[in-house]
Backbone as ProteinMPNN parsed JSONL, in Angstrom:
{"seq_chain_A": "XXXXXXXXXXXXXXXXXXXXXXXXXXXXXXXXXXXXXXXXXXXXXXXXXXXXXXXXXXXXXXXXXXXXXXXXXXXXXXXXXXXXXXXXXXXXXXXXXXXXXXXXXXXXXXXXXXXX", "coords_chain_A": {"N_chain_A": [[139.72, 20.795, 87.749], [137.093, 21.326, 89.116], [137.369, 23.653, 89.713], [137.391, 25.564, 87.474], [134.935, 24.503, 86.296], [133.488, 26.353, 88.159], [133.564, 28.246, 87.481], [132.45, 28.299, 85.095], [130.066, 28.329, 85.898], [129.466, 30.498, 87.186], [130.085, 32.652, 85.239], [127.943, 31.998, 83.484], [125.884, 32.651, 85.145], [125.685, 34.689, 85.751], [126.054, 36.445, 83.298], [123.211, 35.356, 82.1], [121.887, 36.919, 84.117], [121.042, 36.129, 86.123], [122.41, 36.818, 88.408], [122.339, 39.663, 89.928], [124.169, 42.006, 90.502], [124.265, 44.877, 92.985], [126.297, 48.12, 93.765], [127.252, 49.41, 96.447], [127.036, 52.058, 96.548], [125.111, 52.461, 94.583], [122.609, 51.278, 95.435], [122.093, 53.219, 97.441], [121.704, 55.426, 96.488], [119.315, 54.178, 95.226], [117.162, 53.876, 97.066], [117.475, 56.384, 98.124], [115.614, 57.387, 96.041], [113.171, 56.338, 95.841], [112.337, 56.875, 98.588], [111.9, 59.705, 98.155], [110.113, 59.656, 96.615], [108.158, 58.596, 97.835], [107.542, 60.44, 99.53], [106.374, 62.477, 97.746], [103.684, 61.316, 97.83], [103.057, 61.661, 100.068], [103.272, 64.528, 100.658], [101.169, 64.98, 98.73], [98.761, 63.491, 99.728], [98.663, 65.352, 102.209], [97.832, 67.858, 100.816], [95.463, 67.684, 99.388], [94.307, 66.922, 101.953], [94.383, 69.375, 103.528], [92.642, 70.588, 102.021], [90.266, 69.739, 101.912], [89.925, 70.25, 104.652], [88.659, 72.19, 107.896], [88.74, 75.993, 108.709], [89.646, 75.336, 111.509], [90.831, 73.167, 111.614], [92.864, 73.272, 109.715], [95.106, 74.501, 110.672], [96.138, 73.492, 112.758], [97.172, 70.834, 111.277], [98.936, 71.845, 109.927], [100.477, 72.501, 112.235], [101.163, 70.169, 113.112], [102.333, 68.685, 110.991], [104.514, 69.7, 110.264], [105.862, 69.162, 112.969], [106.118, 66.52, 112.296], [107.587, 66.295, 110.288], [110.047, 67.168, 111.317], [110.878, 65.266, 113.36], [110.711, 62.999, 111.747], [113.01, 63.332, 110.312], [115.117, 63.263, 112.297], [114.646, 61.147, 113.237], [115.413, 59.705, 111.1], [118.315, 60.033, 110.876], [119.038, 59.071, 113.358], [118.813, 56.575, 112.843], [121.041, 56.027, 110.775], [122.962, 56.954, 112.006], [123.694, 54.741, 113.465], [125.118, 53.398, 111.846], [127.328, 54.52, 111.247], [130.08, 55.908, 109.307], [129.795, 53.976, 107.567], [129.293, 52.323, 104.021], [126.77, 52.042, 104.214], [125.511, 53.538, 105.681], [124.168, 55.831, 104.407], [121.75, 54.356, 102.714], [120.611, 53.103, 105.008], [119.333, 55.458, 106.16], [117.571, 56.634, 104.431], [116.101, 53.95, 104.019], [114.642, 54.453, 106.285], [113.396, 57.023, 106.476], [111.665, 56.329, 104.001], [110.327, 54.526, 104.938], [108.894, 55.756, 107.297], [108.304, 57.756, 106.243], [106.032, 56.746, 104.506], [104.398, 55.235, 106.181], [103.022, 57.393, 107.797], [101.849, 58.65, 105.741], [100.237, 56.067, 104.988], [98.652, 56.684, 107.725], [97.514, 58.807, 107.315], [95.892, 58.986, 105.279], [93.689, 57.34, 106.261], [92.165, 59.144, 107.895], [91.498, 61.267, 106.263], [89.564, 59.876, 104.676], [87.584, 60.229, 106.51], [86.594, 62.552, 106.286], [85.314, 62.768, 104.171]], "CA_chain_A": [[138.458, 20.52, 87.108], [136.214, 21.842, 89.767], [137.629, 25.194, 89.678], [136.721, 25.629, 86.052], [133.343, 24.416, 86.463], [132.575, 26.572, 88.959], [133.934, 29.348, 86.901], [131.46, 28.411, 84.088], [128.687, 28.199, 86.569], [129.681, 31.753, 87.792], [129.771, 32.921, 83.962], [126.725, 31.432, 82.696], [124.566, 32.934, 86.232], [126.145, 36.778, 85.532], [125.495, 36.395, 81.82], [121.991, 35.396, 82.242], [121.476, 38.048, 84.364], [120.942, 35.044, 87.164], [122.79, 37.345, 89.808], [122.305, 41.123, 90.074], [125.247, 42.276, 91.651], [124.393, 46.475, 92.843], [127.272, 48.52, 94.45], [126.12, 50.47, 97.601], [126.455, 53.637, 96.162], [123.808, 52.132, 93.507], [121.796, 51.039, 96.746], [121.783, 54.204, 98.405], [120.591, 56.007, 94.958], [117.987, 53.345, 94.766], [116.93, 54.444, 98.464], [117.305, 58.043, 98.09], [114.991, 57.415, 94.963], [112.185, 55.392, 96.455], [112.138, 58.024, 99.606], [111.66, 60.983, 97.297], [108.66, 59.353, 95.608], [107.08, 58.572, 98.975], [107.566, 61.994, 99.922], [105.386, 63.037, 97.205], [103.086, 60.477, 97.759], [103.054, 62.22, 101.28], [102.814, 66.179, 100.274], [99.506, 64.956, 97.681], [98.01, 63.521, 100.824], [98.411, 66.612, 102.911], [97.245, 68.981, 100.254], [94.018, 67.114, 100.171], [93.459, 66.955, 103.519], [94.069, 71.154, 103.934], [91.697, 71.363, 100.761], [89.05, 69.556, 103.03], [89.646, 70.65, 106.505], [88.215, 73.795, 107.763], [89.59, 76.835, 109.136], [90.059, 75.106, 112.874], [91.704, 72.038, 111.486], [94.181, 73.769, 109.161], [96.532, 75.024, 111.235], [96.609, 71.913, 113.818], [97.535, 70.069, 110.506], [99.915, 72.743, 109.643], [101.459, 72.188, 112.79], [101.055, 68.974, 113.15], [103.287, 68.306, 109.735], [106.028, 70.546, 110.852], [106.862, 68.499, 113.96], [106.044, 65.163, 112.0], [108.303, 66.081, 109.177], [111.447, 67.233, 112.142], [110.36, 64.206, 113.974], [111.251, 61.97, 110.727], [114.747, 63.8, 109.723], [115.459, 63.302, 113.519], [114.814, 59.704, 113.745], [116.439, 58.697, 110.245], [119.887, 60.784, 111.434], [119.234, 57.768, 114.189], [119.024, 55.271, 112.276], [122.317, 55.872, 110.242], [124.018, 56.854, 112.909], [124.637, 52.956, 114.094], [126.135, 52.307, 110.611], [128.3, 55.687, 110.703], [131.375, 55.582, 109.184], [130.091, 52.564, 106.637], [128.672, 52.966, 103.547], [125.278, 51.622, 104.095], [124.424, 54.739, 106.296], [122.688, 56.923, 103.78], [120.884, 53.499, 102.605], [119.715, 53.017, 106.242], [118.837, 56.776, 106.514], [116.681, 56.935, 103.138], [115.352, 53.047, 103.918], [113.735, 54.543, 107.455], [113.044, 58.114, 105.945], [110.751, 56.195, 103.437], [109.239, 53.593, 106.314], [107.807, 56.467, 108.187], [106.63, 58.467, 105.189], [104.424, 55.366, 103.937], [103.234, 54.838, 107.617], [102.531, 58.592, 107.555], [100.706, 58.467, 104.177], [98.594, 55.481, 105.25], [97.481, 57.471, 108.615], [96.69, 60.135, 106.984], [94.558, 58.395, 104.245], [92.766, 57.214, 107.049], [92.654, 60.493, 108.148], [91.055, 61.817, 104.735], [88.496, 58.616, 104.596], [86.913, 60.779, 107.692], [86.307, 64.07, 105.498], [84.451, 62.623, 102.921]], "C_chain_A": [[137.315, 21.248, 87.813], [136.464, 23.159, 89.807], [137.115, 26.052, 88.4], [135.685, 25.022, 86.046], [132.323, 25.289, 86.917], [132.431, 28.034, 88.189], [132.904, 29.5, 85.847], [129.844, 28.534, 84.777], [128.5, 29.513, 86.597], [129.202, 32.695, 86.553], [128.218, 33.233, 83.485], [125.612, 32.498, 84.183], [125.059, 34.667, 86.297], [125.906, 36.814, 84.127], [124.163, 36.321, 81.749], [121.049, 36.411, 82.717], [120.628, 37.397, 85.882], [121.39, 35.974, 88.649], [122.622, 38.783, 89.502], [122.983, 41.639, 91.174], [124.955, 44.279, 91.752], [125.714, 46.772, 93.5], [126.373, 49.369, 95.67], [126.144, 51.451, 97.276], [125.284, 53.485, 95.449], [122.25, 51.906, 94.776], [121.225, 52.191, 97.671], [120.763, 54.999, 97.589], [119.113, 55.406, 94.994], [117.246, 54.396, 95.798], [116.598, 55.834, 99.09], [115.816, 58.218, 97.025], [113.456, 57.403, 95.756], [111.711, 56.71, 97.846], [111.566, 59.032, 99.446], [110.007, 60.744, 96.845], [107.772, 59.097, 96.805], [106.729, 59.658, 99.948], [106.374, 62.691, 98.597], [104.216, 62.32, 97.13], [102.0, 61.46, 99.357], [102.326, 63.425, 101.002], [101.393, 65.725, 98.987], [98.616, 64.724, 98.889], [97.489, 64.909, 101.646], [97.747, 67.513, 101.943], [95.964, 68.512, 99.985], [93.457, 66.89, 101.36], [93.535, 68.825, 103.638], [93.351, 71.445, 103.008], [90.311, 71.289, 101.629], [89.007, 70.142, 104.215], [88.715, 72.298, 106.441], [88.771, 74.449, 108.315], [90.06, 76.737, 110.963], [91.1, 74.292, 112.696], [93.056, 72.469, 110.881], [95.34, 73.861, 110.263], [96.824, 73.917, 112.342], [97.517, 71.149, 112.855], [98.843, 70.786, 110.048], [101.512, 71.744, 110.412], [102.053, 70.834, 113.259], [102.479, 67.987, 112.27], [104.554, 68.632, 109.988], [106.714, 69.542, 111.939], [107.073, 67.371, 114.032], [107.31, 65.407, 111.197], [110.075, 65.798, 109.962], [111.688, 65.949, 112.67], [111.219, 62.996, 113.089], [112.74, 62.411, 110.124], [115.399, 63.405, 111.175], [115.789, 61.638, 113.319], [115.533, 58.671, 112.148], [117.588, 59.266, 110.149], [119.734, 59.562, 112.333], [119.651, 57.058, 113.7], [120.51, 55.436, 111.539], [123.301, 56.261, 110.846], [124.691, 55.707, 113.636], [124.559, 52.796, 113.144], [126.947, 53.756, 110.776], [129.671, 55.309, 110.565], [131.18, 54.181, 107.674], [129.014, 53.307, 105.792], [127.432, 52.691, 103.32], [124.939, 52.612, 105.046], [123.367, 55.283, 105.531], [121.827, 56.055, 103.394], [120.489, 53.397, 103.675], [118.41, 54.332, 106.409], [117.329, 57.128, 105.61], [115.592, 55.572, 103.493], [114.168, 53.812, 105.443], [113.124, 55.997, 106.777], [111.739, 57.697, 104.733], [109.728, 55.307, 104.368], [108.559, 54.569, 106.958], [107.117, 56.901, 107.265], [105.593, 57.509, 104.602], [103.502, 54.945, 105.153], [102.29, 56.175, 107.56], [101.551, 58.989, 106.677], [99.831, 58.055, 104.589], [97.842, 56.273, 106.344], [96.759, 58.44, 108.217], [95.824, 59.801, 105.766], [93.082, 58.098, 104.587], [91.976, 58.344, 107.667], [91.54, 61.463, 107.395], [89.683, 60.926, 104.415], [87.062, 59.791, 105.676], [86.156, 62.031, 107.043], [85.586, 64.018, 104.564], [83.016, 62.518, 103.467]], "O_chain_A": [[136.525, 21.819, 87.062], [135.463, 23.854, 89.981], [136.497, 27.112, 88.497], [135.474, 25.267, 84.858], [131.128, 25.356, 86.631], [131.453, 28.778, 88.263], [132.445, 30.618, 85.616], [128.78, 28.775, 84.206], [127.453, 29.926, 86.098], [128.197, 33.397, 86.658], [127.596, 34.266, 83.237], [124.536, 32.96, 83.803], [124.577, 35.569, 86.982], [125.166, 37.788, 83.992], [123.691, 37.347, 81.26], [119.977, 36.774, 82.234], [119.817, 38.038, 86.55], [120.819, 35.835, 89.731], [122.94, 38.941, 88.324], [122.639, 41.734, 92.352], [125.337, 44.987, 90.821], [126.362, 45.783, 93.845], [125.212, 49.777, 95.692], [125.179, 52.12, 97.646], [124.39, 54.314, 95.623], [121.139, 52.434, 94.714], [120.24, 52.148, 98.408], [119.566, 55.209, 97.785], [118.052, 56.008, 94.833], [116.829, 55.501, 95.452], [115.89, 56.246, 100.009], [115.023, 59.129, 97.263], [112.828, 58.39, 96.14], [110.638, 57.306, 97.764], [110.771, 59.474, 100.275], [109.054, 61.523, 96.8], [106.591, 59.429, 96.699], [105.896, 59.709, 100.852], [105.544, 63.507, 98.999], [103.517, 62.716, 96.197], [100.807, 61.721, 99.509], [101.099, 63.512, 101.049], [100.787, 66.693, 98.529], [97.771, 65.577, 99.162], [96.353, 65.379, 101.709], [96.812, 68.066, 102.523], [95.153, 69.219, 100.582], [92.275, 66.703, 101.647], [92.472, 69.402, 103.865], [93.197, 72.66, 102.883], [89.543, 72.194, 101.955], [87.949, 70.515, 104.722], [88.34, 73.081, 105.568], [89.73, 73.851, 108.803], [90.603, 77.643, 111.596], [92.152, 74.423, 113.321], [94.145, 72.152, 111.36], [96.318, 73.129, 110.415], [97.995, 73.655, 112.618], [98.584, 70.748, 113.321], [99.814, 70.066, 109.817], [102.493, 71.092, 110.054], [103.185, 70.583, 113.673], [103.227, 67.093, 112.666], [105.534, 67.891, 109.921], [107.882, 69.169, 111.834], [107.709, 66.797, 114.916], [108.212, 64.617, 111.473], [110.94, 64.976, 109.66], [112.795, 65.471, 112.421], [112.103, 62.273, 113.549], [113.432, 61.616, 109.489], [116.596, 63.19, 110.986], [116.888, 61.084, 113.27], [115.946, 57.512, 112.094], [118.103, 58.983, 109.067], [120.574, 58.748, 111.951], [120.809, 56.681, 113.878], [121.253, 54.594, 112.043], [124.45, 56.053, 110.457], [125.784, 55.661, 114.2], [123.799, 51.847, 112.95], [127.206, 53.948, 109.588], [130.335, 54.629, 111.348], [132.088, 53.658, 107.028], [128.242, 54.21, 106.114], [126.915, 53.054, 102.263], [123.741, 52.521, 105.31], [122.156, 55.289, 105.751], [120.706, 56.543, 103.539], [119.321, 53.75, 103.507], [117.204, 54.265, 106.645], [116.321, 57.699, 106.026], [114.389, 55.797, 103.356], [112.961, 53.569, 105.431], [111.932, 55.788, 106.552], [110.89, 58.558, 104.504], [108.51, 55.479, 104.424], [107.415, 54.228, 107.259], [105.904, 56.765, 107.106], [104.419, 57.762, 104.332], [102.354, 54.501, 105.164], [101.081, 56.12, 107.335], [100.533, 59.619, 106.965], [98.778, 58.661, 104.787], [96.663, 56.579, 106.167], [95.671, 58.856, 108.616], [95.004, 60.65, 105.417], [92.001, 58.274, 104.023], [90.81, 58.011, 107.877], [90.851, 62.286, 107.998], [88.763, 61.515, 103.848], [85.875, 59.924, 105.379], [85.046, 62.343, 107.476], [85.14, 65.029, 104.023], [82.069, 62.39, 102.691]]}, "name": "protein", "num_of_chains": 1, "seq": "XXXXXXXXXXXXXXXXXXXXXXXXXXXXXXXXXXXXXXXXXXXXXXXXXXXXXXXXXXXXXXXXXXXXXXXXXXXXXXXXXXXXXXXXXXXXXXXXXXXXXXXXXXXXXXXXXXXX"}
């Protein structure tokens, strides 16, 4: 009796749409997704700030980006390196790869606030 109850419980809460079951490949996609879009969220920032700067600041910002961007492929190869071997790496890799670029974004908004 309880086994078949629980079975209709189970039913009725995946039918509804009560549980949202993803797979991790679906998870990683998500992750890869979400990353991408905060990456362009990123490169709009910067091209407004080199529209404003002037010809001292440019190239600091240049370089600046270059050893932020290595900086962030560096440290989300970290991060999925303590899951390697499982398949929530590239979800780790993509979840920290978008955590810096949104930190990154906001500094540099702040950043841009200054130029006006």
């Amino acid at each position: 009796m309880y086994q078949s109850s629980w079975t209709i419980c189970a039913v009725l809460l995946i039918t509804t749409g009560a549980v949202h079951a993803e797979s991790q490949l679906e998870r990683n996609v998500t992750a890869s997704d979400a990353a991408h879009r905060a990456d362009k969220e990123l490169d709009k920032v910067y091209l407004t700030l080199l529209r404003k700067g002037d010809a001292r600041s440019t190239p600091q910002l240049e370089r600046g980006r270059e050893r932020w961007l290595e900086y962030r492929l560096k440290a989300s190869a970290l991060e999925e390196a303590e899951y390697e071997g499982g398949s929530i790496a590239p979800e780790m890799y993509w979840r920290c790869y978008e955590r810096l670029t949104r930190e990154r974004t906001a500094r540099l908004m702040i950043l841009l606030k200054t130029y006006r």
